[in-house]
C-alpha positions in Angstrom: -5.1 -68.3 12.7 -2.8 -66.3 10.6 -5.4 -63.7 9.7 -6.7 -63.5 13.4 -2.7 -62.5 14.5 -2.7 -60.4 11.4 -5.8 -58.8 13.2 -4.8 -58.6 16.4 -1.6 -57.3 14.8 -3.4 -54.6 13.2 -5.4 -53.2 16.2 -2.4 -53.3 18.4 -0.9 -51.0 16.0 -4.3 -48.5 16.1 -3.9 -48.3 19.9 -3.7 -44.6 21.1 -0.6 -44.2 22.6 -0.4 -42.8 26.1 0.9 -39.6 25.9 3.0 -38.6 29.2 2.1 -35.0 30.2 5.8 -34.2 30.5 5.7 -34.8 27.3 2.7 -32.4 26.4 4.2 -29.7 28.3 8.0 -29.8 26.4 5.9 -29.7 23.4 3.8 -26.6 24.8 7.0 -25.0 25.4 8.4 -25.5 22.3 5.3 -23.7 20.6 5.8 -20.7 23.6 9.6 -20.4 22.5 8.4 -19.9 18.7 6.0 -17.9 19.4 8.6 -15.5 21.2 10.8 -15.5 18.4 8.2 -15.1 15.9 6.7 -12.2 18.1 10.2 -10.6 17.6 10.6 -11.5 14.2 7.3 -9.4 13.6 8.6 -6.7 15.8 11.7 -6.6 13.4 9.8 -6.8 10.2 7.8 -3.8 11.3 10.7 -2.0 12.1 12.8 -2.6 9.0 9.5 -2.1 7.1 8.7 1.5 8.8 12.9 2.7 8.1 12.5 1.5 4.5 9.3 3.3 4.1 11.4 6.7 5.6 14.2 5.5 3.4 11.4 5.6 0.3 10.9 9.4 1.2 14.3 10.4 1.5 14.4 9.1 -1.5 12.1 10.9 -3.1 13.3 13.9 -1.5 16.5 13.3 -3.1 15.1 12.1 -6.1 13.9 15.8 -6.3 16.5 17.2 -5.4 17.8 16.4 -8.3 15.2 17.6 -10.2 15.6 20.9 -8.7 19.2 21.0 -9.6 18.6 20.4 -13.4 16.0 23.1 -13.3 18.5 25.1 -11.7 21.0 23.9 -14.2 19.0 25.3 -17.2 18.0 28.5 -15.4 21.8 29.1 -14.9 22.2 27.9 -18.5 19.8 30.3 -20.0 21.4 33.0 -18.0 24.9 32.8 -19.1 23.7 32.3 -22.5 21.9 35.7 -22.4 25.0 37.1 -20.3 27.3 36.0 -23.4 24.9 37.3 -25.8 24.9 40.4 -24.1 28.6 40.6 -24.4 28.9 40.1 -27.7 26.4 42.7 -28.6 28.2 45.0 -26.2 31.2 44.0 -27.8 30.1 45.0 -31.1 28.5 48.0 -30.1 32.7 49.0 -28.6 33.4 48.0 -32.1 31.3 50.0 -34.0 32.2 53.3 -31.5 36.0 52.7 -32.1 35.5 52.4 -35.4 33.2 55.6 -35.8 36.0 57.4 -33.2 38.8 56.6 -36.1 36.8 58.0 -39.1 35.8 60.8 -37.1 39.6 61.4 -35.7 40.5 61.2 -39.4 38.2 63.8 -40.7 39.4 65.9 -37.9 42.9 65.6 -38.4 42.3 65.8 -42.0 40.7 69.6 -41.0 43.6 70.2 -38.5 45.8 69.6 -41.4 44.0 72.3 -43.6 43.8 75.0 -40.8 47.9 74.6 -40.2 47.9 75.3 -44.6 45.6 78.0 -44.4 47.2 79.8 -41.4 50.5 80.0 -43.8 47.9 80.7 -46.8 47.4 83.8 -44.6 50.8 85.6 -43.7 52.0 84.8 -47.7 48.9 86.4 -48.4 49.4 89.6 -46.2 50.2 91.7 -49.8 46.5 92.3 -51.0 43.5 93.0 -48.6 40.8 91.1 -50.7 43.4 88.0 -50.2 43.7 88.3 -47.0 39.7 88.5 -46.3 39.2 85.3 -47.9 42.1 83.8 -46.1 40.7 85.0 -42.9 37.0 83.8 -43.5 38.5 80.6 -44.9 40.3 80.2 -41.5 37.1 80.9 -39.6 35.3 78.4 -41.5 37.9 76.0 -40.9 38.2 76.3 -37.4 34.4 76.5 -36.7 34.5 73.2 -38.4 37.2 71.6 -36.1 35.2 72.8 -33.3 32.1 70.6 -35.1 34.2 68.2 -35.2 36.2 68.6 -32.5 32.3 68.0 -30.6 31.7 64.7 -32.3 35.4 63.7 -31.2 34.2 64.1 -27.5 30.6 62.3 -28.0 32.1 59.5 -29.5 35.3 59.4 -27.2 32.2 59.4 -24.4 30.6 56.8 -26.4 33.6 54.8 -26.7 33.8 54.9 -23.2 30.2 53.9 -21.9 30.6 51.3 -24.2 33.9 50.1 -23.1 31.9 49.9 -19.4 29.1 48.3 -20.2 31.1 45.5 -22.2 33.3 45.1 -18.7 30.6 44.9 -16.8 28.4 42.3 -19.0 32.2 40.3 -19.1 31.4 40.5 -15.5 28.4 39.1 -15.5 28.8 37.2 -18.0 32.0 35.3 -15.7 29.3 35.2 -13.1 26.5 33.5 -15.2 29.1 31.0 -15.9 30.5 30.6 -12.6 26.4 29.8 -11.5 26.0 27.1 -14.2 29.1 25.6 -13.7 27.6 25.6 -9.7 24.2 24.4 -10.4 25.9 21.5 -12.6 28.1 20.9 -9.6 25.1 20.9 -7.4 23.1 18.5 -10.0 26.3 15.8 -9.5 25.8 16.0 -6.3 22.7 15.7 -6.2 22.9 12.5 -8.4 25.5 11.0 -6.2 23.3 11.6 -3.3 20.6 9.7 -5.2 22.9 7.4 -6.0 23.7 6.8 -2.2 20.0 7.0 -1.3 19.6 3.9 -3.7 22.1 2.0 -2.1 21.0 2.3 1.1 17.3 1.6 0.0 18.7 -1.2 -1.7 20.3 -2.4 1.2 17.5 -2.0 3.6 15.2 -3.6 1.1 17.9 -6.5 1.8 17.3 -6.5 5.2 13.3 -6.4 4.8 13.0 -9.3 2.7 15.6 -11.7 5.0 13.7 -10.3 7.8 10.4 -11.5 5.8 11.7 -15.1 5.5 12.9 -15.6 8.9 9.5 -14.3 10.1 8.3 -16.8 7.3 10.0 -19.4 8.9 9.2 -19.1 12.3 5.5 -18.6 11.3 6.2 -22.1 9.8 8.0 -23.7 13.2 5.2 -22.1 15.1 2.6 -24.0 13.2 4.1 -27.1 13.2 4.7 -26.7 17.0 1.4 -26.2 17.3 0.3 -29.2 15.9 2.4 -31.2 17.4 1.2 -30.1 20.8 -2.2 -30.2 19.4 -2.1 -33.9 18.1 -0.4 -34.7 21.7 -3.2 -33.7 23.1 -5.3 -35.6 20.4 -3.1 -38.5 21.2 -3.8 -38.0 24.8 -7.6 -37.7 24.9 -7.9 -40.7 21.9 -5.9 -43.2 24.9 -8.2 -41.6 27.3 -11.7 -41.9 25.6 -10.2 -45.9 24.5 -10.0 -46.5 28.5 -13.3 -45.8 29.0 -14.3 -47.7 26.6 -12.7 -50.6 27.7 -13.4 -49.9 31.4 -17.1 -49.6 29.9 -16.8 -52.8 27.7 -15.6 -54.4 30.9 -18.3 -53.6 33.3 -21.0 -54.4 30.8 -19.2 -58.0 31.0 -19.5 -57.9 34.5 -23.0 -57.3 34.7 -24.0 -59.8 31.6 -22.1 -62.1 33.6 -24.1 -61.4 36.9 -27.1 -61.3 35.1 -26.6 -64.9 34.1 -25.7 -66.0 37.2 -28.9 -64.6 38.5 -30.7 -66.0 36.4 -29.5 -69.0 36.9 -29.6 -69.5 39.8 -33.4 -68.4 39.4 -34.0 -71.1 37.2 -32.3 -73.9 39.5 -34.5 -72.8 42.4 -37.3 -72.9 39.9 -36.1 -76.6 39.2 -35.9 -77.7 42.6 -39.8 -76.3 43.3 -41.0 -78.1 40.7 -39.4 -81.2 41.5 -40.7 -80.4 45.5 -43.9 -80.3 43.8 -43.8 -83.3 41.6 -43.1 -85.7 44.6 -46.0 -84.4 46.7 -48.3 -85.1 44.1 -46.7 -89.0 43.9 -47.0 -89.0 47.7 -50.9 -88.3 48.0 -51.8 -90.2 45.2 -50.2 -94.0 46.1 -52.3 -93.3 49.9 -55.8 -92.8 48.9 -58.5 -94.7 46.6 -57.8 -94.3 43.0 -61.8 -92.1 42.4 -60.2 -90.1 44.8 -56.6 -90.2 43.5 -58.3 -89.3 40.1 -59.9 -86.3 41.6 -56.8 -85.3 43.6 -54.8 -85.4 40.4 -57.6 -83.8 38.7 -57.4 -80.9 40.8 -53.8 -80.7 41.2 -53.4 -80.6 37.7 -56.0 -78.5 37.5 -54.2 -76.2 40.4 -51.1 -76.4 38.7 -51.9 -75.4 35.1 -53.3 -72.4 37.5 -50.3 -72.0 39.0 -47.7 -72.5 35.7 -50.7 -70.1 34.4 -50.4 -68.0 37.0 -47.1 -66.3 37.2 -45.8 -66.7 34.0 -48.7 -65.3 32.2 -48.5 -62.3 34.8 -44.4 -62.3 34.2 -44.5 -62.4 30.3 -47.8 -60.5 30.0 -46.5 -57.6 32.1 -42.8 -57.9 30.2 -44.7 -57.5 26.9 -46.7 -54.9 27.9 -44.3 -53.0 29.4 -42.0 -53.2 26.4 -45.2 -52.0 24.2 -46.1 -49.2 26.2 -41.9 -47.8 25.9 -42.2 -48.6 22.7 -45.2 -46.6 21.7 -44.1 -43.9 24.1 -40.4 -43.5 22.5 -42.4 -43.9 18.7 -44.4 -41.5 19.6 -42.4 -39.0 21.5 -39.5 -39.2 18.6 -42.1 -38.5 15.8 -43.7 -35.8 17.9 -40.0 -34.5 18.5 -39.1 -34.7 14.6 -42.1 -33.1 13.5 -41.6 -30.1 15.6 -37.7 -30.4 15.0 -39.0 -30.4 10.9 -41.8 -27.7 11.2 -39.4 -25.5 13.5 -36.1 -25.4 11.0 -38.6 -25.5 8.0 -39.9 -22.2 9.5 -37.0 -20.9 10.4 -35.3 -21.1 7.7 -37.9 -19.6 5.9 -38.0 -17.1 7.8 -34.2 -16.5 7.1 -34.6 -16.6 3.7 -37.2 -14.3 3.7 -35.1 -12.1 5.3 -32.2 -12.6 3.4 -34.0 -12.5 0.0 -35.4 -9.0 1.1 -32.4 -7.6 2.5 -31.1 -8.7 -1.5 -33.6 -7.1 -3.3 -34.1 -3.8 -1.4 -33.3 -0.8 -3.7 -29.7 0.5 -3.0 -29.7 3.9 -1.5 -27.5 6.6 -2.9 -26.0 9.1 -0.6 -26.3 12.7 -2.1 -23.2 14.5 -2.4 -21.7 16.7 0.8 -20.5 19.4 -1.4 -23.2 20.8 -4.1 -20.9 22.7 -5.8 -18.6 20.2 -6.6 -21.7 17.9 -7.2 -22.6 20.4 -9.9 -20.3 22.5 -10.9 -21.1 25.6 -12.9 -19.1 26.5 -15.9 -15.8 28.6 -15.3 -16.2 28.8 -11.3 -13.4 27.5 -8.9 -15.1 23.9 -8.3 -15.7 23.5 -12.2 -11.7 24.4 -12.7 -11.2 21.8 -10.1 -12.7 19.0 -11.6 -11.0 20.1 -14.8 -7.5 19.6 -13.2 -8.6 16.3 -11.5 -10.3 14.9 -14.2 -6.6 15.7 -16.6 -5.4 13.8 -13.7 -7.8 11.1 -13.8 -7.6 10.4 -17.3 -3.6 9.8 -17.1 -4.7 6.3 -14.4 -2.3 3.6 -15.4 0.6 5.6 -17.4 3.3 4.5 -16.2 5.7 6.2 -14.5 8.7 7.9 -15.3 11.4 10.0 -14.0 11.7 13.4 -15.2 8.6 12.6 -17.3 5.8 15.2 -18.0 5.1 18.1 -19.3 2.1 20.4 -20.0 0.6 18.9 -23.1 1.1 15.4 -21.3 3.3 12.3 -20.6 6.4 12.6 -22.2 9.8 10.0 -22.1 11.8 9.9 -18.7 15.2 10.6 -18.1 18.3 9.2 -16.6 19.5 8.6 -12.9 21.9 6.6 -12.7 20.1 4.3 -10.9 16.8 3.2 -9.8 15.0 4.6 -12.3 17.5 3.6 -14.8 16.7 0.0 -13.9 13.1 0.1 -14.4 13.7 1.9 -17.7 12.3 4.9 -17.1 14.5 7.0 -20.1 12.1 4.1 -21.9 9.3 4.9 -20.6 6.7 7.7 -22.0 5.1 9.1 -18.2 4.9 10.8 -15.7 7.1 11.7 -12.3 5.2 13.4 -9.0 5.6 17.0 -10.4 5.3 16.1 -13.8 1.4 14.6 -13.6 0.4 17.7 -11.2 2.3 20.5 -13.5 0.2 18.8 -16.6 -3.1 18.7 -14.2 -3.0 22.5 -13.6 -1.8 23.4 -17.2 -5.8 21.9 -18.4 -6.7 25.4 -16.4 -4.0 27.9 -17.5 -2.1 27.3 -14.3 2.0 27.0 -15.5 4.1 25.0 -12.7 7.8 24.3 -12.6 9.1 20.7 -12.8 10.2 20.5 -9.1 7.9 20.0 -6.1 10.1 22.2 -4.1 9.4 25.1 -6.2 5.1 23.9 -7.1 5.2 24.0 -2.9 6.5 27.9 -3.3 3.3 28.4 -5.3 -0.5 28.9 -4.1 -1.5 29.5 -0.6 -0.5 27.6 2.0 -3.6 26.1 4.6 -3.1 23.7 7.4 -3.3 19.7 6.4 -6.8 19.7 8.5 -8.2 22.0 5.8 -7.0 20.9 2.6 -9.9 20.2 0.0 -10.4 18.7 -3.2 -7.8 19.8 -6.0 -5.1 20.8 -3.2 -1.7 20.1 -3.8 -0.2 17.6 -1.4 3.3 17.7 -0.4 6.2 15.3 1.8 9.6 16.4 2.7 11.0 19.9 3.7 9.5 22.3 1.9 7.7 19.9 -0.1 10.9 18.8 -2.2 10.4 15.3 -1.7 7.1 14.7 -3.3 3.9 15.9 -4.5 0.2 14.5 -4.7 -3.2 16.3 -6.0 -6.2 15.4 -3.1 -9.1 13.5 -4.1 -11.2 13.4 -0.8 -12.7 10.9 1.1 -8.6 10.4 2.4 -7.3 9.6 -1.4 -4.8 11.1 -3.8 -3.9 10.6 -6.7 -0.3 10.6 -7.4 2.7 9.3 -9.9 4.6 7.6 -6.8 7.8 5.9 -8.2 9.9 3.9 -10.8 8.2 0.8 -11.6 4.5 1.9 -10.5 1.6 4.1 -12.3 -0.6 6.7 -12.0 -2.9 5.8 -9.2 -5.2 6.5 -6.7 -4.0 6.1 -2.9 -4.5 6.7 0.9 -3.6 9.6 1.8 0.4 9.0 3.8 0.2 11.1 6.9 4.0 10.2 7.7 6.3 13.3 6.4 3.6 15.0 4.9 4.4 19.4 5.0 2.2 20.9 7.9 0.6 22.8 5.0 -1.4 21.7 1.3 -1.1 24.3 -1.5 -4.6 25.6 -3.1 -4.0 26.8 -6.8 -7.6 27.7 -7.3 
């Protein structure tokens, strides 16, 4: 008894619950409302995920921006170094007249000097004529001498003079030359603490995108379970329906089994009561005649009614069995009929498919040719051959990593610091390459010298419309191309150093900020 309960107990507890639709549609709701929120959520992560991706090339821009100031810095640099040389060799030069201006002053003082003793020479010597000849030709001597000298006083008072200029002037210049390197460094701090800014705000909107991730990831997860609840309502619902049918089923087949029974017997009742009709016939006839003719009667009565239990019952049981044997041979037959041409239909079929398959597999792979023959082919020392040159310099740096401020012509070289992002992957670690350091080394393979800022590579070249740029053009995002740079692959790729914490590497070709023009070097 206790297992039975325990049973009973058990399939009570398997019953399907009956769902109420109110209940479904609170459920359904639910889902709606998350999937509303989600569809927002997605919305937002889209949106913080596009203004970090402008927030990446303003970046760069900046990032450049900087790099333009330190080229800047050392252009200044290198000109107030040559301004102070210039200077000092001006300054020496002033030195050198002045000091050529005193000897020479001497000498002619010195003479001055002699011409004042020989002009008293002459009027003590008035007395003899031969004196005074000698004192006069002295004199002349003497004076054509000052004149002499008197000439190199004025070239090198001149002199003095030009050089006294020119040494202003290059003081001038040499106040300017500072005055732009002190500006360019001014301009490279404030570049830096642009940067610097730049990196905050990236670093904040990088914030946002990754809370807006996990609240998308969230809802994505509430949506799902919402789901399922609704759906296993509806499980619920249909498993209580589908167990009413059954049991309305189970309970009409009861119904019948039970008529059925009561049919037959009530059959076999009025089958009782014939027989028993019958029986007390037969005992009638039989005690009113002779017993030859009683023998005979009961002779043929039971004669008649072996024919008549015979009769019916053969027919009955006889017609049951042969109407069960002929369903039963014609199901037999009809299922092995209908599994053999189920079995010889899928057998060929999949054949067939195989067949197909196994071909499609094993047909040669075709090759397309290339679209451009040239650069299929290219010939020694033409354009296309210097192209693949540069791209294939390019190629071969795949995977170095990158590094700010990195690169040079003979090939990745250590980066420098920010003060920031970069700092924090360790580029000033690294050995790389930045944007305009892989593409200055690319070009150099093919005698093509570029400065170490995009916005200056972008001032090189001609310019052609994005819609025409070719293999080996030069790529560019920001205005004027100071905020990044790239090298064009075809087929839509690039290759490009991108930024801190990334490599060399082949990408899709960003449409979004690109210049309205490429650059072609060759």
């Amino acid at each position: 008894m206790a297992g039975m309960f325990a049973s009973q107990a058990q399939f009570a507890a398997a019953e399907p619950r009956n769902v109420d639709p109110a209940e479904i549609a609170a459920a359904q709701g639910a889902a709606d409302s998350a999937a509303g929120v989600l569809q927002s959520l997605v919305g937002q992560v889209a949106e913080t995920e596009g203004s970090l991706a402008d927030l990446e090339l303003e970046l760069g821009g900046v990032r450049e921006d900087v790099n333009r100031a330190m080229v800047d810095l050392d252009r200044a640099n290198a000109e107030a170094d040559r301004a102070r040389a210039a200077v000092d060799s001006a300054r020496a030069d002033l030195d050198g007249s002045r000091t050529r201006l005193r000897v020479e002053q001497g000498r002619f003082n010195e003479l001055a000097r002699a011409i004042m003793r020989q002009g008293k020479t002459i009027g003590s010597a008035l007395g003899g004529a031969d004196n005074v000849g000698q004192a006069l030709e002295r004199a002349s001597v003497l004076r054509r001498k000052a004149d002499e000298q008197r000439a190199i006083l004025e070239d090198l008072v001149r002199a003095r003079t030009r050089d006294a200029n020119l040494e202003a002037a290059l003081r001038v210049a040499g106040r300017e030359a500072a005055a732009a390197a002190e500006a360019a460094a001014a301009r490279k701090s404030d570049a830096e603490a642009a940067f610097a800014a730049a990196q905050d705000r990236l670093a904040e909107r990088q914030g946002d995108l990754e809370r807006a991730r996990a609240a998308r990831d969230s809802a994505i997860a509430q949506l799902e379970a919402a789901r399922a609840a609704v759906d296993q309502l509806h499980r619920d619902r249909a498993a209580y329906e589908d167990e009413q049918e059954r049991k309305r089923a189970e309970a009409a087949a009861a119904e019948a089994a039970a008529e059925a029974a009561r049919e037959e017997a009530a059959e076999k009742a009025a089958e009782e009561r014939a027989a028993g009709a019958d029986s007390d016939a037969a005992t009638t006839e039989t005690a009113g005649e002779p017993g030859s003719t009683g023998s005979d009667t009961a002779g043929a009565t039971g004669t008649e009614s072996t024919g008549e239990s015979d009769d019916p019952a053969d027919v009955t049981e006889s017609g049951a069995a042969d109407t069960g044997t002929a369903e039963s041979d014609g199901t037999g037959s009809g299922t092995a009929e209908a599994d053999a041409t189920e079995s010889d239909g899928t057998g060929s079929g999949t054949a067939d498919s195989g067949t197909g398959e196994s071909g499609a597999t094993t047909a040669p792979a075709q090759t397309a040719a290339p679209t451009d023959p040239e650069s299929a082919s290219p010939a020694a020392g033409s354009r296309s051959a210097k192209i693949e040159k540069v791209i294939s310099r390019a190629m071969a740096q795949l995977g170095t990593p990158y590094a700010w401020g990195g690169g040079n012509a003979s090939g990745p070289t250590k980066g420098i610091r920010d003060g920031g992002t970069a700092d924090r992957h360790g580029d000033y670690n690294k050995v790389g390459f930045d944007c305009s350091g892989l593409t200055l080394y690319a070009y150099a393979g093919v005698g093509i010298t570029l400065p170490h800022y995009t916005g200056y590579q972008y001032q090189r070249g001609t310019h052609y419309p994005v819609s025409q740029m070719q293999r080996g053009d030069l790529l560019f995002w920001g205005p004027n191309g100071h905020g990044h740079v790239a090298i064009y692959l075809g087929d839509g790729t690039m290759i490009e150093a991108p930024h801190s914490g990334s490599v060399v590497k082949i990408s899709k070709v960003r449409y979004n900020g690109m210049t309205p023009n490429v650059v072609r070097l060759l």
